[in-house]
BALOBA-1460 file (C-alpha; in Angstrom, 3 decimals):
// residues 254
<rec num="1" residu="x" x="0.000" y="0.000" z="0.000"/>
<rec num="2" residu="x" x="1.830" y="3.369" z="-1.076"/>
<rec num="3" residu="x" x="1.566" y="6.373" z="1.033"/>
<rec num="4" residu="x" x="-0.404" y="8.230" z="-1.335"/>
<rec num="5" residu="x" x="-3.580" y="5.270" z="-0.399"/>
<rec num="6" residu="x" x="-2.936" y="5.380" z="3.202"/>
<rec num="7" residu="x" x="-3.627" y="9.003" z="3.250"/>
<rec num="8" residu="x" x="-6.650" y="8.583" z="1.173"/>
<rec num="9" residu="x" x="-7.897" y="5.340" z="3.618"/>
<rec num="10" residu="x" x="-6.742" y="8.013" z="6.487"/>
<rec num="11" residu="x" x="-8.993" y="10.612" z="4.999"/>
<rec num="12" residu="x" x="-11.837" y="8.392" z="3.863"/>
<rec num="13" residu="x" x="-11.476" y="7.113" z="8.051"/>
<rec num="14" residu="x" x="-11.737" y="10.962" z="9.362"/>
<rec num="15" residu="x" x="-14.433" y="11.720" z="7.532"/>
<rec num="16" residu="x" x="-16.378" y="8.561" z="8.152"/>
<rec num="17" residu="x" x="-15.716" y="9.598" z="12.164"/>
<rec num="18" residu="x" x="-16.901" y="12.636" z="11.730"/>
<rec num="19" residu="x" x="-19.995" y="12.400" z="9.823"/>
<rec num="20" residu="x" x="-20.815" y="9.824" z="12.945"/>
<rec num="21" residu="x" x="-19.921" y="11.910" z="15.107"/>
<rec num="22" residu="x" x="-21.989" y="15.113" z="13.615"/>
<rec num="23" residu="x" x="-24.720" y="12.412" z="13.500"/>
<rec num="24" residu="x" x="-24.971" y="11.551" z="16.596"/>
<rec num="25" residu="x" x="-24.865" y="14.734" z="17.940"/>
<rec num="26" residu="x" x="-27.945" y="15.423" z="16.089"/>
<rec num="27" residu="x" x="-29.586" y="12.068" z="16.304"/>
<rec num="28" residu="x" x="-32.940" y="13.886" z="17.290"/>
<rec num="29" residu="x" x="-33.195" y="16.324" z="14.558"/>
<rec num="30" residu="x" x="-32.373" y="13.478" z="11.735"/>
<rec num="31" residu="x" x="-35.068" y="11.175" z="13.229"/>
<rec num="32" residu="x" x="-37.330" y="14.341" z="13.098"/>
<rec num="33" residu="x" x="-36.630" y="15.087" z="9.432"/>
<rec num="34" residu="x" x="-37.058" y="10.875" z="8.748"/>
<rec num="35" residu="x" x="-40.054" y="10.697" z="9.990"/>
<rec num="36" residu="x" x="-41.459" y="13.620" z="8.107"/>
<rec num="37" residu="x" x="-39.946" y="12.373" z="5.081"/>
<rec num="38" residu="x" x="-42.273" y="8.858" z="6.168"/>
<rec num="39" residu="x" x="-44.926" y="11.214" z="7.046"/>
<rec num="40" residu="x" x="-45.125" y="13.132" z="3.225"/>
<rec num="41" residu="x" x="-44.832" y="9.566" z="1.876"/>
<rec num="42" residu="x" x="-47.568" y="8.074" z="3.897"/>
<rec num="43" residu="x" x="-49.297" y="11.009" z="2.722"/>
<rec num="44" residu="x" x="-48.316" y="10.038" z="-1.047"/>
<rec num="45" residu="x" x="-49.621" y="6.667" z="-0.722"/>
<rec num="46" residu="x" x="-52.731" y="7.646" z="0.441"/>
<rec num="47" residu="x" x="-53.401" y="9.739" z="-2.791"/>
<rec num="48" residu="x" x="-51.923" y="7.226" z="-4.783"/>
<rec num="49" residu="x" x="-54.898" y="4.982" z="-2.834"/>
<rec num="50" residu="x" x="-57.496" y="7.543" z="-3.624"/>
<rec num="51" residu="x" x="-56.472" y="7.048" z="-7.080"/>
<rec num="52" residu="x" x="-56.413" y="3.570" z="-7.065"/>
<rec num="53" residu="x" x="-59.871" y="3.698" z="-5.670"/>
<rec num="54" residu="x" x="-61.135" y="6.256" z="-8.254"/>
<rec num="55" residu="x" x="-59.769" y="3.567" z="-11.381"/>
<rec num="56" residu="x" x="-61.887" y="0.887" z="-9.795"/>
<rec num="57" residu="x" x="-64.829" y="3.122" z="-9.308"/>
<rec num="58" residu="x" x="-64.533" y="4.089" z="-13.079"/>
<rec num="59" residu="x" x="-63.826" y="0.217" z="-14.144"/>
<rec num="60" residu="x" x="-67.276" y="-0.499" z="-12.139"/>
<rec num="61" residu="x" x="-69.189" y="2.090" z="-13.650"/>
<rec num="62" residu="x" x="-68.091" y="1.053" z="-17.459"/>
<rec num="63" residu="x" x="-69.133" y="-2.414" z="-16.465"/>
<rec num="64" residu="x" x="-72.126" y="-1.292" z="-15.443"/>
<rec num="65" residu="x" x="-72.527" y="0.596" z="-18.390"/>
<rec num="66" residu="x" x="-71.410" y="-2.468" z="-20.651"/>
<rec num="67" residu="x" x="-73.860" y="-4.660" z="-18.922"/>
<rec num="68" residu="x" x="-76.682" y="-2.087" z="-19.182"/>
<rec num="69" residu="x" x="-75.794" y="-2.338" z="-23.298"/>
<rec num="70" residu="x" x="-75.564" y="-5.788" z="-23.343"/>
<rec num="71" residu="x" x="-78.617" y="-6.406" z="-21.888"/>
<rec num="72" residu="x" x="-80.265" y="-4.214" z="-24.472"/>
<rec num="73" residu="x" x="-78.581" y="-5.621" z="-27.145"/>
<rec num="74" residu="x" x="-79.610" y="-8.879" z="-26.331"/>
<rec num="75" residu="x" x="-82.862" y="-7.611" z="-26.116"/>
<rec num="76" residu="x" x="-82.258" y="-6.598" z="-30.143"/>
<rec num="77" residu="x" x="-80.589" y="-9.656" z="-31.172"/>
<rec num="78" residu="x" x="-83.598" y="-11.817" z="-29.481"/>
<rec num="79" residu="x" x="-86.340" y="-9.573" z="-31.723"/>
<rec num="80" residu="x" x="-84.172" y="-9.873" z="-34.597"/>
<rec num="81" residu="x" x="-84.227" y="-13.755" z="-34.701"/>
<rec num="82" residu="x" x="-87.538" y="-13.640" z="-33.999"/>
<rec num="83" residu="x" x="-88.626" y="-11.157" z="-37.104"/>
<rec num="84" residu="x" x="-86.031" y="-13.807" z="-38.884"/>
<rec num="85" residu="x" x="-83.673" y="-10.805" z="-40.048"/>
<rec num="86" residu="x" x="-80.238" y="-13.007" z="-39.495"/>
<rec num="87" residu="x" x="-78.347" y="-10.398" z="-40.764"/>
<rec num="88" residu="x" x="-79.584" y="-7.678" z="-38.167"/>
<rec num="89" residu="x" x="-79.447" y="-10.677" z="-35.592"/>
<rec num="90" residu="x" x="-75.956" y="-11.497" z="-37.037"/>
<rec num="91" residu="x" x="-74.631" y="-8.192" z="-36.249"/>
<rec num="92" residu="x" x="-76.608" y="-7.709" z="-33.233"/>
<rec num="93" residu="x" x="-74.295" y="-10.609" z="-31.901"/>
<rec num="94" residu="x" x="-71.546" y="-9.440" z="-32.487"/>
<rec num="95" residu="x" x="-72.066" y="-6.080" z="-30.830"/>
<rec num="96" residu="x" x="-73.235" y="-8.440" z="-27.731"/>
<rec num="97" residu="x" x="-69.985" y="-10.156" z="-27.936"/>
<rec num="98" residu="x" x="-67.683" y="-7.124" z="-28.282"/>
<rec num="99" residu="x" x="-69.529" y="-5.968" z="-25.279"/>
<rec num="100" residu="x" x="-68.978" y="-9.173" z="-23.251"/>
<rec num="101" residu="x" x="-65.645" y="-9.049" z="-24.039"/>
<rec num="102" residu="x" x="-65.381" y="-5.779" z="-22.359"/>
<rec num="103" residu="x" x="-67.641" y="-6.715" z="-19.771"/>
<rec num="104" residu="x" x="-64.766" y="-9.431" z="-18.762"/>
<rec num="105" residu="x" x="-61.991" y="-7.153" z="-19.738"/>
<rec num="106" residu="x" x="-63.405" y="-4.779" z="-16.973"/>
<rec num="107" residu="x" x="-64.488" y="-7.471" z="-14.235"/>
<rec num="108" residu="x" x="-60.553" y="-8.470" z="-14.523"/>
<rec num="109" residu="x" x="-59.249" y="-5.665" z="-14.320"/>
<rec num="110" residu="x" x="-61.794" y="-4.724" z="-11.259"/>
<rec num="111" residu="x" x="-60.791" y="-7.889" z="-9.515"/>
<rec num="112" residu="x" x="-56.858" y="-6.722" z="-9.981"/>
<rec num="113" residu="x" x="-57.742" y="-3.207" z="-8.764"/>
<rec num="114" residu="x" x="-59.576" y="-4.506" z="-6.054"/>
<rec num="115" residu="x" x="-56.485" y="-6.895" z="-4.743"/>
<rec num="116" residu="x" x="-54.239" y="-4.136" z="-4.977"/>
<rec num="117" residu="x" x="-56.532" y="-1.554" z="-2.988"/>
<rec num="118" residu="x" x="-56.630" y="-4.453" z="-0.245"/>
<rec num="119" residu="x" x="-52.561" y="-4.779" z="-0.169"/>
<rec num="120" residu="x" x="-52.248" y="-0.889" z="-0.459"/>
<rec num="121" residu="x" x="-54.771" y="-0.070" z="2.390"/>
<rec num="122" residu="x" x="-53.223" y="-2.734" z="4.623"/>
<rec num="123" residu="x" x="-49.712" y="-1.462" z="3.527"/>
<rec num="124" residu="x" x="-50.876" y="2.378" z="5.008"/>
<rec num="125" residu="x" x="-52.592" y="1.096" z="7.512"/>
<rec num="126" residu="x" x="-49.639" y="-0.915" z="9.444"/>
<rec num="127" residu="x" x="-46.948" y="1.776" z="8.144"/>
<rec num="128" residu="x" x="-49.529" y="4.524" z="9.635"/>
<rec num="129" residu="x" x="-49.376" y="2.543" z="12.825"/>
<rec num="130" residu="x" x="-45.470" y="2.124" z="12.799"/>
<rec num="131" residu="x" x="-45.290" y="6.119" z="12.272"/>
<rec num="132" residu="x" x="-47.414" y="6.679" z="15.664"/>
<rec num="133" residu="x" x="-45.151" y="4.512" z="17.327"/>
<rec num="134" residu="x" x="-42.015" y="5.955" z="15.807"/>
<rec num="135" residu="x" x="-43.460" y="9.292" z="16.846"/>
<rec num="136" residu="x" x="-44.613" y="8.418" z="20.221"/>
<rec num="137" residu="x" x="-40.921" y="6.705" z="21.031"/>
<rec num="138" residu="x" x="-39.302" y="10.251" z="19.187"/>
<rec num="139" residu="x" x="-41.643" y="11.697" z="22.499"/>
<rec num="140" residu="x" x="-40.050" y="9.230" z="24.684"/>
<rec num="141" residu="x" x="-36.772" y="10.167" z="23.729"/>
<rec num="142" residu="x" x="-36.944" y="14.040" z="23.405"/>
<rec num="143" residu="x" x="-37.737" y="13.337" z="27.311"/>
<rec num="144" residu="x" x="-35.105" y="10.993" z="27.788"/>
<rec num="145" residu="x" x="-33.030" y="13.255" z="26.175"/>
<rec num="146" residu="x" x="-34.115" y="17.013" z="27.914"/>
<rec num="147" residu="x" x="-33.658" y="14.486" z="31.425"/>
<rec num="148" residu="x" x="-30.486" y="13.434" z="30.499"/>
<rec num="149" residu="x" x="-28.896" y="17.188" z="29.477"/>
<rec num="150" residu="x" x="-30.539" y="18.147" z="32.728"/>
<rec num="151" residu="x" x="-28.872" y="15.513" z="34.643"/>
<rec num="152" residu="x" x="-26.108" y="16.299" z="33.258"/>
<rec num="153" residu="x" x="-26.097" y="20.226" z="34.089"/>
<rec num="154" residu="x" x="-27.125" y="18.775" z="38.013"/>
<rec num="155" residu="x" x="-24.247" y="16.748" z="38.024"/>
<rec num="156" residu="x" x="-22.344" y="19.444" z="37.018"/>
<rec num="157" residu="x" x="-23.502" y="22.075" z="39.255"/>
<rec num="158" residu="x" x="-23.460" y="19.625" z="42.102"/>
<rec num="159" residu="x" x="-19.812" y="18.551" z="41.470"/>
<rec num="160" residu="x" x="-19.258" y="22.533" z="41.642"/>
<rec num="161" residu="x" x="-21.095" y="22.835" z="44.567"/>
<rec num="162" residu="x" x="-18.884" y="19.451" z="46.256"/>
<rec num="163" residu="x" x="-15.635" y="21.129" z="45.061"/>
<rec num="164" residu="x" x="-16.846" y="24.447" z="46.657"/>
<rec num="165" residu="x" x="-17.780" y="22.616" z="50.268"/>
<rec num="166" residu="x" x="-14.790" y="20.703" z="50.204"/>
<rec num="167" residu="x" x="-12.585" y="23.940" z="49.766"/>
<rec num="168" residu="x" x="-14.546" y="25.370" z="52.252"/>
<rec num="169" residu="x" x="-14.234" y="22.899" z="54.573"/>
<rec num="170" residu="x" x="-10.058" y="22.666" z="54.160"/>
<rec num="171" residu="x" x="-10.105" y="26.639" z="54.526"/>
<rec num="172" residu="x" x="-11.990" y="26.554" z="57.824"/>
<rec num="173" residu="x" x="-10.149" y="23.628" z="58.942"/>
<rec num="174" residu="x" x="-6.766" y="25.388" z="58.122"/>
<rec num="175" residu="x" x="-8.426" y="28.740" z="60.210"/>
<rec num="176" residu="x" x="-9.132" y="26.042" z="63.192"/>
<rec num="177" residu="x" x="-5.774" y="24.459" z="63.267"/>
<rec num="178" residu="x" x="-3.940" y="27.869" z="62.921"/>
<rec num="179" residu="x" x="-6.350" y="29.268" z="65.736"/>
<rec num="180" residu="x" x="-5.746" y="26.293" z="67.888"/>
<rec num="181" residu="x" x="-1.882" y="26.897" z="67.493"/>
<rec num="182" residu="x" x="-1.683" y="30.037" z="68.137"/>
<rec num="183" residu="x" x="-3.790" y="29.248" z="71.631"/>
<rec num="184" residu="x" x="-1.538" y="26.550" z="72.478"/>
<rec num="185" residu="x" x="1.781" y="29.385" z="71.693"/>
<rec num="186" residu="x" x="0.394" y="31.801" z="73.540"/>
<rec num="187" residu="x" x="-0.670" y="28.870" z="76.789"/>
<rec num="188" residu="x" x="3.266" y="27.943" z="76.469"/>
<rec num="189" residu="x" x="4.358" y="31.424" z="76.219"/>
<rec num="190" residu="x" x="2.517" y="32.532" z="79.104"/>
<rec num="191" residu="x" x="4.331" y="29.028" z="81.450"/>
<rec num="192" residu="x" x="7.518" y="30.043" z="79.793"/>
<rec num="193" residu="x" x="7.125" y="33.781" z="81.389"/>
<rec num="194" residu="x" x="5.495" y="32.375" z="84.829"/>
<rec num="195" residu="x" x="9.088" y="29.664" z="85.217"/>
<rec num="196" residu="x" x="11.374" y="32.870" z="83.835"/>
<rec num="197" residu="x" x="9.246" y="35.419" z="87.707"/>
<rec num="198" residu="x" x="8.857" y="32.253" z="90.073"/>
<rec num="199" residu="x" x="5.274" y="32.494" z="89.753"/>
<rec num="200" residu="x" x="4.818" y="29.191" z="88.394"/>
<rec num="201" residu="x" x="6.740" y="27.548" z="91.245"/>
<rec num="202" residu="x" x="5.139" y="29.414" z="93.644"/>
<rec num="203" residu="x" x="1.799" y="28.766" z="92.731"/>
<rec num="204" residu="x" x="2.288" y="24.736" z="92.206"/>
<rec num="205" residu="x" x="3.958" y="24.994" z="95.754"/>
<rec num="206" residu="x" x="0.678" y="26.832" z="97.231"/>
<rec num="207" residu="x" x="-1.180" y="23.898" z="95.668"/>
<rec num="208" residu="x" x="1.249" y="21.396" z="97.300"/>
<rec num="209" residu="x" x="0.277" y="22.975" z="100.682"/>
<rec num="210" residu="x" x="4.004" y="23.848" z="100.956"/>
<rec num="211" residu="x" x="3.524" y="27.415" z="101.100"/>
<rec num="212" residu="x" x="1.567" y="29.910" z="103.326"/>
<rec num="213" residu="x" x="-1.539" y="30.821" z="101.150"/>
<rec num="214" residu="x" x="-4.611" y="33.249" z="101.907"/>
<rec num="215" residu="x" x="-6.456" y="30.848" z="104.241"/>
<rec num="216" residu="x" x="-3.474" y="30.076" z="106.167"/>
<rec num="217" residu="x" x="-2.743" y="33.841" z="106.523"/>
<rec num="218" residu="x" x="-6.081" y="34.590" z="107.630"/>
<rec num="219" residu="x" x="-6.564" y="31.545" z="109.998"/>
<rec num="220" residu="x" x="-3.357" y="32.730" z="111.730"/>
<rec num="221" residu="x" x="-4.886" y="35.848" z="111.573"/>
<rec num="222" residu="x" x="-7.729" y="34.742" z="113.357"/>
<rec num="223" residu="x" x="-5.898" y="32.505" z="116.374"/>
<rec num="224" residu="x" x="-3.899" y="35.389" z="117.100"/>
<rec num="225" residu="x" x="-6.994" y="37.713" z="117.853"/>
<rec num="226" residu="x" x="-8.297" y="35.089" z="119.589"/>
<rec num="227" residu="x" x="-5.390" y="35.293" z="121.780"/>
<rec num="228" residu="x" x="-5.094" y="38.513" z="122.351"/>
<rec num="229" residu="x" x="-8.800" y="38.600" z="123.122"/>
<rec num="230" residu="x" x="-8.109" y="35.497" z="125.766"/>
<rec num="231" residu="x" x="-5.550" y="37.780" z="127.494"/>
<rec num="232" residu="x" x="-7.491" y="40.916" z="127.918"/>
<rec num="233" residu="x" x="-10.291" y="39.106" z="129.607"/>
<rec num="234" residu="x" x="-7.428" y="37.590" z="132.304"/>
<rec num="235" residu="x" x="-6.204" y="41.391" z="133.164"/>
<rec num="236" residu="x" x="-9.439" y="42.744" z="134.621"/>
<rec num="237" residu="x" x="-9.952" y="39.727" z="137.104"/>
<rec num="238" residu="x" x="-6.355" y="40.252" z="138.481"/>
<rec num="239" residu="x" x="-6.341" y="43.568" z="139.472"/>
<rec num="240" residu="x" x="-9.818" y="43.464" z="141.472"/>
<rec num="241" residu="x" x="-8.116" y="41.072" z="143.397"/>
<rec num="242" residu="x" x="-5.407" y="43.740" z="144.524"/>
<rec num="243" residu="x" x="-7.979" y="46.341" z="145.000"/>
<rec num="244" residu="x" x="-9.741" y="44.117" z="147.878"/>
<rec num="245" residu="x" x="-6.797" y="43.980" z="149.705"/>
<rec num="246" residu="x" x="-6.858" y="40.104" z="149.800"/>
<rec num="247" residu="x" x="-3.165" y="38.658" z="150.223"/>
<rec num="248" residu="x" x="-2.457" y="36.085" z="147.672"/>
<rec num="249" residu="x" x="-2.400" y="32.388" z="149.016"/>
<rec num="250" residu="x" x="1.276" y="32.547" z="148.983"/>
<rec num="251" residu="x" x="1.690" y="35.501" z="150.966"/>
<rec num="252" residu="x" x="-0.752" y="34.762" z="153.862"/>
<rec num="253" residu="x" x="1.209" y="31.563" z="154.258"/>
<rec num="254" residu="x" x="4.042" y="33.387" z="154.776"/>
């Protein structure tokens, strides 16, 4: 195979391609324009019917024309044979049988029509059928069809919408985990600074109970006014004593 035919196969292949793929893209509008095209021939057929129908009419009404004739002509030859004119009879006869002749001619060719009105009507009747069908599935499938470009926009828009939530979701997650370091920074700032004064010590040895804290201060606090209370009730008693003039035990011993 030269080069030469390879490009030509190559061609003959890109065009096939693409007059499928053009086709398929408008599958709809072809079977539209197919099934008008059916539609103007069923409508053909139906005159070519009508005018199958009128040539049988017309063969019937020359046969009944011929037989009206014949029957008159019979008529003739009968009177002629019977006024013994055999030459009027003679030629009486033959006019019958001329008209006999056509009488059959017509009767055939009435029978043919006939036949062939019977196959044509049954012919429009099931392809009239078939295009009602075709038409109601061409329904079917302009549904089909609006459904399916629909689903696809949906699954578009949703896939949009998905892509959208999940960066969404990343972006508020990275705000949470940059949030959440920057509390726990700040938490180990703020132990680094409490170590660096003492306060942290200070504070876990006030927990410990190892240090003097507020309650201790102000029970000690307390006990000591309590004390000092204790002893200024013991002052007053001693000096009435004195002031009676009544000699302690030890000194009236003495």
């Amino acid at each position: 195979m030269t080069t030469i035919t390879r490009l030509f196969t190559l061609f003959r292949g890109q065009v096939r391609a693409g007059s499928e793929a053009i086709l398929d893209a408008n599958g709809l509008a072809l079977l539209d324009q197919q099934l008008f095209d059916t539609e103007q021939s069923l409508i053909s057929a139906r005159r070519d019917l009508a005018a199958l129908m009128a040539e049988r009419m017309l063969q019937e009404k020359q046969l009944q024309q011929h037989q009206q004739a014949l029957g008159k002509y019979e008529h003739c030859a009968r009177e002629a044979l019977a006024m013994q004119n055999d030459v009027l009879a003679l030629e009486t006869a033959e006019r019958v049988a001329e008209l006999e002749g056509r009488s059959l001619q017509c009767r055939e060719q009435i029978a043919e029509l006939i036949q062939r009105e019977q196959e044509f009507r049954q012919f429009i009747r099931e392809a009239g059928d078939t295009l009602v069908e075709l038409r109601q599935q061409q329904a079917v499938t302009r549904v089909a069809d609006r459904l399916h470009r629909s689903s696809r926009r949906l699954s578009g828009a949703s896939s949009g919408l998905a892509e959208r939530l999940d960066a969404s979701r990343a972006t508020l997650d990275r705000i949470q985990s940059r949030q959440q370091r920057a509390r726990l920074e700040w938490q180990a700032s703020r132990e680094l600074q409490q170590e660096a004064s003492g306060k942290g010590l200070d504070e876990r040895l006030q927990e410990a109970g190892l240090l003097d804290g507020k309650k201790r201060r102000a029970e000690a606090v307390l006990a000591r006014l309590r004390a000092e209370a204790g002893q200024a009730g013991d002052a007053p008693s001693m000096m009435s004593a004195s002031e009676n003039g009544n000699p302690e035990p030890g000194y009236g011993a003495a």
